[in-house]
N, C-alpha and C positions, 0 to 999 in steps of 0.2 A: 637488495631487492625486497620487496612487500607483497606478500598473497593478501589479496581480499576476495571477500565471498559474499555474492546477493541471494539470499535461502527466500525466493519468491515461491508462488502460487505452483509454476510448469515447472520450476529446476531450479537448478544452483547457476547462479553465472557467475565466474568463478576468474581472477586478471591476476596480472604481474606485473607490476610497477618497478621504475625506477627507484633509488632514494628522491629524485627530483618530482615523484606522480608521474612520471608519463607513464601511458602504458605501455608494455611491452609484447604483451598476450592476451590472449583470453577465449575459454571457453565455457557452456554448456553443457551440465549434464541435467536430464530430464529424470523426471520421477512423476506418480501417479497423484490425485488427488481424488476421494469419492464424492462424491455429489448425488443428493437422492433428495427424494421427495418429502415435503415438512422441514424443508432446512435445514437437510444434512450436507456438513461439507468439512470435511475428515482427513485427515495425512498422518501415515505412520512417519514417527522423529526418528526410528532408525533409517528411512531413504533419504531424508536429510543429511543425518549423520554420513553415509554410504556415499553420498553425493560428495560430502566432504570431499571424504577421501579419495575418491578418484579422479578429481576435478584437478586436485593437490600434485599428485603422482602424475596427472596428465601434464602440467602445465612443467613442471621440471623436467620432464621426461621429453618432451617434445620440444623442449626450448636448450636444453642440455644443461641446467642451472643444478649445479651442487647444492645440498640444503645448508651447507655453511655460507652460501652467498643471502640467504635468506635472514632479514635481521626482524622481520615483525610477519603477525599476521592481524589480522581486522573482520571482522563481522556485522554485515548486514543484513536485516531478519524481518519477513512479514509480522505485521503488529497484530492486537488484541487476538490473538487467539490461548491456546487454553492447552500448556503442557504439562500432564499431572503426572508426579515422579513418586514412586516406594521410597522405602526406609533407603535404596543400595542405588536411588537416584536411575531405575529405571522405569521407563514408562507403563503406567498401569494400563489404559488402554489407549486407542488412535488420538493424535491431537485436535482437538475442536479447532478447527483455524477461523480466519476471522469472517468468512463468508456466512458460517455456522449461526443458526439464528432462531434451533431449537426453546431459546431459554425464556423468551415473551413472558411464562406467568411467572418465573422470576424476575425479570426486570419490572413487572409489577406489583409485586412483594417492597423491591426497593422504590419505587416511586411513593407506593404507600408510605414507608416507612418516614423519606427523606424530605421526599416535594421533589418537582424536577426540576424547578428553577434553581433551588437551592444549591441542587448537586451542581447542576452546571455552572453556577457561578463559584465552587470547589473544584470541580475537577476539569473545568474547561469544554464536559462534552455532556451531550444527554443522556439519563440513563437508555439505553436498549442494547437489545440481547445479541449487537454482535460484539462485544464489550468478555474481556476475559472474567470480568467477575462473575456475569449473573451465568456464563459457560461453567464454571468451576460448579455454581449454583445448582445448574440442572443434572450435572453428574452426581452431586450427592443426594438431590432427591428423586432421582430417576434409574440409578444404579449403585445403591448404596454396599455392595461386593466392593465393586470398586473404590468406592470414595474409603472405604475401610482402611484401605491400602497407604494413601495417599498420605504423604509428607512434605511435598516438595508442589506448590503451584509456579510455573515459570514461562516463557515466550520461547518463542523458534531458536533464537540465535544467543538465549541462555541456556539451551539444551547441550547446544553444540560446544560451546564455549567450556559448559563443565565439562564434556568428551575430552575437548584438549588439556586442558589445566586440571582438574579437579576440584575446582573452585565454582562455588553457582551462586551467580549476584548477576543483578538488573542495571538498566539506565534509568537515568529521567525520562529519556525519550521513549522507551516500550514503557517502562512503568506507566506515562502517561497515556500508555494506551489501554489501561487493564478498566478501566474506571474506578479504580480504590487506589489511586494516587492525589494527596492534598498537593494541589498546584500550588496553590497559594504559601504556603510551608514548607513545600517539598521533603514530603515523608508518607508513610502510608497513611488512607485515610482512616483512625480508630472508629468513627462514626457509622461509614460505609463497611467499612469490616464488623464493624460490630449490629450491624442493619442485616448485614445478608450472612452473618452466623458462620463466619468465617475464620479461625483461627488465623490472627498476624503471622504466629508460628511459622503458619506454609509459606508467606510469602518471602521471596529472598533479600539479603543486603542490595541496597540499592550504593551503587559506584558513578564516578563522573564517568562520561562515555569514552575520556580519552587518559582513564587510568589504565593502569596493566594490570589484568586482572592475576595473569599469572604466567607459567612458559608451559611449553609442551612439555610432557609427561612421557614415560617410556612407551606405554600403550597407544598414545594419539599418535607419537612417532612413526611407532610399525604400520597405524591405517594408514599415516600421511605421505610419508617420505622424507617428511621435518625432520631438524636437530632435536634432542633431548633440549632443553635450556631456552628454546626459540620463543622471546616474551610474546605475550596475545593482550592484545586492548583489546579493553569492554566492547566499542564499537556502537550501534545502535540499532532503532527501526530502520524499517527500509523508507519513511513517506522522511522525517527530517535528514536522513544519508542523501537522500536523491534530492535534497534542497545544496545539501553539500555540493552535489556532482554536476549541478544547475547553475554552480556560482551563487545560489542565494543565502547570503551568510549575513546580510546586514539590511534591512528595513529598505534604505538604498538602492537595495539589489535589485525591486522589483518583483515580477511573478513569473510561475512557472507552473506550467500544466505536466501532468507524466499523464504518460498512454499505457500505462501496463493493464492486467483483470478489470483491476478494479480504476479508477482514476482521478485522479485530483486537479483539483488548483490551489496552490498555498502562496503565502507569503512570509520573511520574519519581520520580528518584533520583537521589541525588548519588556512586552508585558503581553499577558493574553488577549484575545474577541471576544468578547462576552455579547454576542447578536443577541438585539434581545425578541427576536424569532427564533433563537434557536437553530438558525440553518444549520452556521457553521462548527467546527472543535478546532480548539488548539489542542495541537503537543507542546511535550518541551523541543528546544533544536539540541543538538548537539554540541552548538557552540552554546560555550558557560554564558548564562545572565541571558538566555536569547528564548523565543518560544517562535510555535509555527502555523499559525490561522489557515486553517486548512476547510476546503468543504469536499470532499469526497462523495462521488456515485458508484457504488455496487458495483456496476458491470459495464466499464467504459471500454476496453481491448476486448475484455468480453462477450459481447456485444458481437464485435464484430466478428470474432471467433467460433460463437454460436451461429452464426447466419451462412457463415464459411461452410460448417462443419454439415449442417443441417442442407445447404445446396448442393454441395459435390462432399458426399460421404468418402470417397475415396484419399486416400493419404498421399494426395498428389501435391508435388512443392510448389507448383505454377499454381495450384488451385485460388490463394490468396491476390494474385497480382492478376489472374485470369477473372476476378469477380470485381477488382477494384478498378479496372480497363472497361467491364462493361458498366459499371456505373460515372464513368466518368463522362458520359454524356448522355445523361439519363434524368432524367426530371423527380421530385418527390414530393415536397410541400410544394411547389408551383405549382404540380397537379393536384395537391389534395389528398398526398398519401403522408401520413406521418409512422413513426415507430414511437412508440414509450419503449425504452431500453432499462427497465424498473425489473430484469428477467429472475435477478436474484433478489427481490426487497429492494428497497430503498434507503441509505444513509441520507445524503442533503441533496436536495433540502427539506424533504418529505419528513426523514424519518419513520420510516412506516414499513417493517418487515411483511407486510402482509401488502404491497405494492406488487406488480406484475404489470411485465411487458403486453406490448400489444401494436397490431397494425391497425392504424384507422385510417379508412377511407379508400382499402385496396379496390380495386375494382378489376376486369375479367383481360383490360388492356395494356396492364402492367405486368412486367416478366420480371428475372431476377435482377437482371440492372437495376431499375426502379428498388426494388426491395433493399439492397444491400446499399445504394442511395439513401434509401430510408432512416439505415440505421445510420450512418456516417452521420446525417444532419440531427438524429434524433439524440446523439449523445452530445454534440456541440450546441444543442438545444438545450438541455441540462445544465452542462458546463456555463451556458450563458446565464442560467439562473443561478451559479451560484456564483459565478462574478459579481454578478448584481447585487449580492448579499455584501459581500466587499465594498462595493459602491457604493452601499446605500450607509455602512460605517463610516466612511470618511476614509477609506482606503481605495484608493484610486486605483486602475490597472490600466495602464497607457499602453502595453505590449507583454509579449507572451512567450517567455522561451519552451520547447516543447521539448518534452522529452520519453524514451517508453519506447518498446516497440510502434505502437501507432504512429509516433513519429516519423519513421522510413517512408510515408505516406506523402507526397505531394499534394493528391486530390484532397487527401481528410485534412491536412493543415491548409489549404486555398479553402477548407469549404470553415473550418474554425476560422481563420482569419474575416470571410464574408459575412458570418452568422453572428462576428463577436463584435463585428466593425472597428478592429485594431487590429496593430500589426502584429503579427506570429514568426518567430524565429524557431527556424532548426540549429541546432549542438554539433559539434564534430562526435561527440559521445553522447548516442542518445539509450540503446540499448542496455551500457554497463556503466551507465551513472551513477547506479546505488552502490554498486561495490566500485568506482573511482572515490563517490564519498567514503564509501566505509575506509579506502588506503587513504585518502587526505586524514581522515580520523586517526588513524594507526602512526602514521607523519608526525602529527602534532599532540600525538602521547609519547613518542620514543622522542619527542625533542627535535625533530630533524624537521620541522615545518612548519609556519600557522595554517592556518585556514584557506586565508586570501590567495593559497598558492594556487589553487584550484582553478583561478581565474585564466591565469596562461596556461590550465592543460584541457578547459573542453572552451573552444570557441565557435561563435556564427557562421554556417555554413553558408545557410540561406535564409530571405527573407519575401513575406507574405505577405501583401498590400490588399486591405479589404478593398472590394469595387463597389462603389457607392450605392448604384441602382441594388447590386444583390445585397446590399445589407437592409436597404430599408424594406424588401420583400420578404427576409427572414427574420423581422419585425415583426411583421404581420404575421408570418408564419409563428413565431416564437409564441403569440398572442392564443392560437389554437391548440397548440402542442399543452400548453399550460391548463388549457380547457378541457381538451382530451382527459389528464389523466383528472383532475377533481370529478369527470363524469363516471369516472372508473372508479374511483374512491370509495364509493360508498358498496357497489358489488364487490371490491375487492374486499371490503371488512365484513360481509353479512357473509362474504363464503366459508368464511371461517368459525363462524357463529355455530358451535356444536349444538 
């Protein structure tokens, strides 16, 4: 058997695999995130850790598996966020995760320093501050108590990784999401560290993701319910794992959108994007010699989560399926209502932390259908802009496998398939695809797997056929939405103007 574990934004999703991937379980445990105003958005690494372990102990416990049946574990980790460890490798204060976007007059410090073309054509992404470097940044000059402390900068699912083993080393694939990873080289950038006054020191050995980093330890054992001895691969981010859990391991593969907070479209490749707009970043992938062209928006599940939350406050379980029923025959751009779903900043293709949601064109005869409509079209609105960024490289996308909570959505993939004018497939695994990649990852570090096995364990449920008249109406809509936010552009950057 293999435990893997997806350490996202709301919890750990936490499965149990065959030696073959299938999976055999899996659960959910939730933990808190803060969120505040100016850009805060924070998670303490001990309820990840915590999350571990009860996740661990659930799923043997409730499935009735001895921890001697258990021969690997695997981790999958939210990227660029910012875990600062002491001398004794614990954490100095909450983690900046990667929503966190405090760091702006540092990432201006290093644009000064570097150029942005420059960097991006080194590290594959632009500089800005939801990036672990310029996060590391704003703690030392914003709480220099803390930053006193600090020996150890590291990611989600390096924190966790040292709990188990005692060992604390990175991948390609989070490394390449800190922004002081040379792509091109594959080692830290000396330039970038040496631009943004950062000791190499703190940053950790970087490992292939499908080495073993180490076994459980006495102490990981007693959180876990593991054997002592039980080897742990490195494992990865969650954005190249969830390429893993998508099938896309090879240029081949095609593209795949995820539906979680935040949300993407990637593709692989055996060299990086270098757009030379800047939309898009690559990471590295997981699979050796591979990278992942990626254009990511902020607040794509969230989005819709926010609009949930904000129309039935109540912690009702039908509340989601009870607002996506009343938008499902409900009008939005046809009428002239749009949403920017920019509610956290902006990653692509803006780049603009200083971006912000907004409704245009509400009017007195639209209710909450029409609204929560709004957002549905206004995030496959974005997504269509960053396809196009793809397209416009020489990277075609002819269809779309979907994956993420948003996925379980009929309405929202018929309305992605209308808006994007290609086909859209749903996964038999769409929820626990980052941690089915993190166990293919853990597979083909213990030897027992390649890659390509992943292909017979998440397949085609369903598929989504754009209808012609609505795509060429969400054309025209696409055309306004685009226009919406460059009229917002300029109030969104003079509000911040101290």
């Amino acid at each position: 058997m293999i435990i893997a574990h997806d350490l996202g934004t709301t919890g750990n999703k936490a499965s149990l695999h065959d030696d073959d991937g299938k999976i055999i379980a899996h659960c959910t445990i939730s933990y808190p995130a803060h969120f505040a105003a100016g850009g805060i958005a924070e998670q303490d690494p001990l309820d990840w850790w915590n999350a571990i372990g009860d996740a661990t102990k659930k799923l043997l416990t409730d499935n009735s598996i001895s921890s001697n049946q258990v021969s690997g574990v695997g981790i999958s980790g939210q990227m660029m966020g910012a875990v600062l460890l002491d001398s004794e490798h614990k954490p100095v204060r909450p983690a900046l995760i990667w929503a966190d976007f405090r760091s702006t007059p540092q990432t201006k410090e290093l644009v000064d320093a570097i150029g942005m073309e420059s960097a991006y054509n080194e590290l594959g992404h632009q500089l800005n501050p939801t990036y672990s470097i310029t996060k590391a940044m704003w703690v030392r000059d914003n709480e220099p108590e803390n930053w006193a402390k600090v020996r150890h900068i590291c990611l989600a699912k390096d924190y966790v990784n040292y709990r188990l083993t005692g060992r604390l080393a990175t991948d390609p694939s989070d490394a390449s999401s800190t922004n002081a990873y040379d792509q091109v080289n594959g080692h830290w950038s000396e330039r970038v560290l040496k631009a943004a006054r950062i000791d190499p020191a703190l940053m950790p050995e970087i490992l292939a993701s499908t080495a073993i980093l180490g076994e459980i330890t006495a102490e990981a054992s007693s959180h876990t319910g593991l054997k002592i001895g039980t080897p742990v691969v490195v494992g990865g981010g969650d954005g190249p794992l969830a390429a893993v859990g998508a099938g896309i391991i090879s240029a081949q593969d095609g593209a795949y959108v995820c539906m979680g907070s935040s949300s993407w479209v990637s593709v692989s490749s055996t060299k990086p994007l270098h757009d030379p707009k800047m939309r898009s970043m690559t990471f590295n992938h997981v699979v050796p010699g591979h990278f992942v062209p990626t254009a990511t928006m902020q607040a794509g599940g969230a989005s819709l989560q926010w609009i949930t939350e904000t129309l039935i406050p109540e912690n009702n379980p039908d509340r989601y399926r009870m607002l996506l029923d009343e938008a499902k025959n409900r009008s939005a751009s046809s009428d002239s209502l749009y949403f920017l779903p920019h509610i956290m900043g902006e990653r692509s293709p803006y780049w603009n932390p200083n971006a912000s949601g907004a409704f245009i064109g509400l009017g007195k005869h639209h209710n909450r259908g029409d609204m929560v409509r709004a957002v549905l079209e206004g995030v496959a609105f974005n997504l269509l802009t960053c396809i196009n960024a793809f397209s416009e490289n020489g990277i075609g996308v002819k269809s779309v496998d979907v994956i993420g909570g948003g996925a379980g959505s009929a309405l929202w993939l018929q309305i992605f398939a209308d808006v994007w004018g290609i086909p859209v497939q749903s996964r038999s695994i769409v929820e626990e695809a980052n941690s089915l990649g993190a166990a293919v990852t853990t597979l083909v570090g213990l030897g027992k797997a390649d890659f390509n096995i992943v292909k017979s364990l998440s397949t085609i449920t369903s598929k989504y056929t754009p209808d012609t008249g609505a795509h060429k109406n969400y054309l025209a809509g696409h055309e306004i939405f685009l226009k919406g936010y460059l009229g917002l552009e300029t109030w969104n950057s003079n509000r911040f103007i101290k």
